[in-house]
DOMAR-258600 format. One line per field, with one value per residue (C-alpha): residue number from 0; x, y, z. Coordinates in nm, 2 decimals, padded with zeros to 4 digits. Layout:
! DOMAR-258600
num	c(NUM; ...)
X	c(X; ...)
Y	c(Y; ...)
Z	c(Z; ...)
***
This chain:
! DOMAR-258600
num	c(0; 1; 2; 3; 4; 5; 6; 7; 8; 9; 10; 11; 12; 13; 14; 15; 16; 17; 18; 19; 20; 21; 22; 23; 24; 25; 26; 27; 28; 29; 30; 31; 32; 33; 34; 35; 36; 37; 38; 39; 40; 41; 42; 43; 44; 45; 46; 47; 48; 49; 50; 51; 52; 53; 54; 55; 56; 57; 58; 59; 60; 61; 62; 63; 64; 65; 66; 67; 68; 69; 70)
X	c(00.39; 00.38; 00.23; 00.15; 00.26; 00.06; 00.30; 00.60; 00.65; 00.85; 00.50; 00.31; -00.04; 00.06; 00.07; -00.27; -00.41; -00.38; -00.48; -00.83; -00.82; -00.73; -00.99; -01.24; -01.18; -01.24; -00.86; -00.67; -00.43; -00.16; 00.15; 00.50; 00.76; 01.08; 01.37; 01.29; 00.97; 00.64; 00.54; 00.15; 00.13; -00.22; -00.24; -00.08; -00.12; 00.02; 00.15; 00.27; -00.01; -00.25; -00.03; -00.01; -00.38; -00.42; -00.18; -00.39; -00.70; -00.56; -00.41; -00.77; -00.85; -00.59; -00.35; 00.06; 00.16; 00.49; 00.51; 00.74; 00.82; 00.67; 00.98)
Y	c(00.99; 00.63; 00.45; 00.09; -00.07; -00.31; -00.39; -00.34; -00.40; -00.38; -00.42; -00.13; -00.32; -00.55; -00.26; -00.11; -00.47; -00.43; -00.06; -00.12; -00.45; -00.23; 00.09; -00.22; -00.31; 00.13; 00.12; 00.48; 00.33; 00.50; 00.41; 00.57; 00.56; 00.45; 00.36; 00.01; -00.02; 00.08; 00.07; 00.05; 00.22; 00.24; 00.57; 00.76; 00.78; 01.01; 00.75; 00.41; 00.30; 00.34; 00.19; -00.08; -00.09; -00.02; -00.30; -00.60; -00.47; -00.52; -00.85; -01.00; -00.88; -01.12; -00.84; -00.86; -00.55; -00.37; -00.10; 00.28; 00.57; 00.83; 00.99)
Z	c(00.88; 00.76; 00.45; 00.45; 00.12; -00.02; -00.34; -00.55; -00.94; -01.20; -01.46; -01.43; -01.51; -01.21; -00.98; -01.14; -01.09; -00.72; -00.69; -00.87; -00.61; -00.28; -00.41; -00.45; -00.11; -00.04; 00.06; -00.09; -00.23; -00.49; -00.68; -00.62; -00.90; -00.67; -00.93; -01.11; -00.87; -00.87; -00.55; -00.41; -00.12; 00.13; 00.35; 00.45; 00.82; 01.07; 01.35; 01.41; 01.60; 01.32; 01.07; 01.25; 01.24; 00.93; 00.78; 01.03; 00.84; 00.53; 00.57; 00.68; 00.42; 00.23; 00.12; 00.22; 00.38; 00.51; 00.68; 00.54; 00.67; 00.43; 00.29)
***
């Protein structure tokens, strides 16, 4: 399983910011507490291949992406 992340914060109204941007956008996107960061993360989606496709959809869409493992 893998999750395309869209974000990571330290400012939680920053990562808000870009989850109200990503839902606009009808991306389902949600935020993950990891240590000092709030990450956004898009998906998740069971294999690489999507992902992949998933992460080119949202940068036409002018967002930076990276792809994760889901833990």
């Amino acid at each position: 399983m893998f999750h395309v992340q869209a974000g990571a914060f330290r400012i939680r109204a920053n990562a808000d910011d870009l989850v109200r941007q990503l839902h606009a956008s009808h991306y389902p996107a949600v935020i993950i507490n990891r240590g000092p960061y709030l990450l956004v993360w898009v998906g998740p989606v069971v294999d690489r291949t999507s992902a992949e496709r998933l992460m080119k959809s949202l940068q036409v869409d002018g967002f930076d992406t990276a792809l994760s493992p889901a833990p």
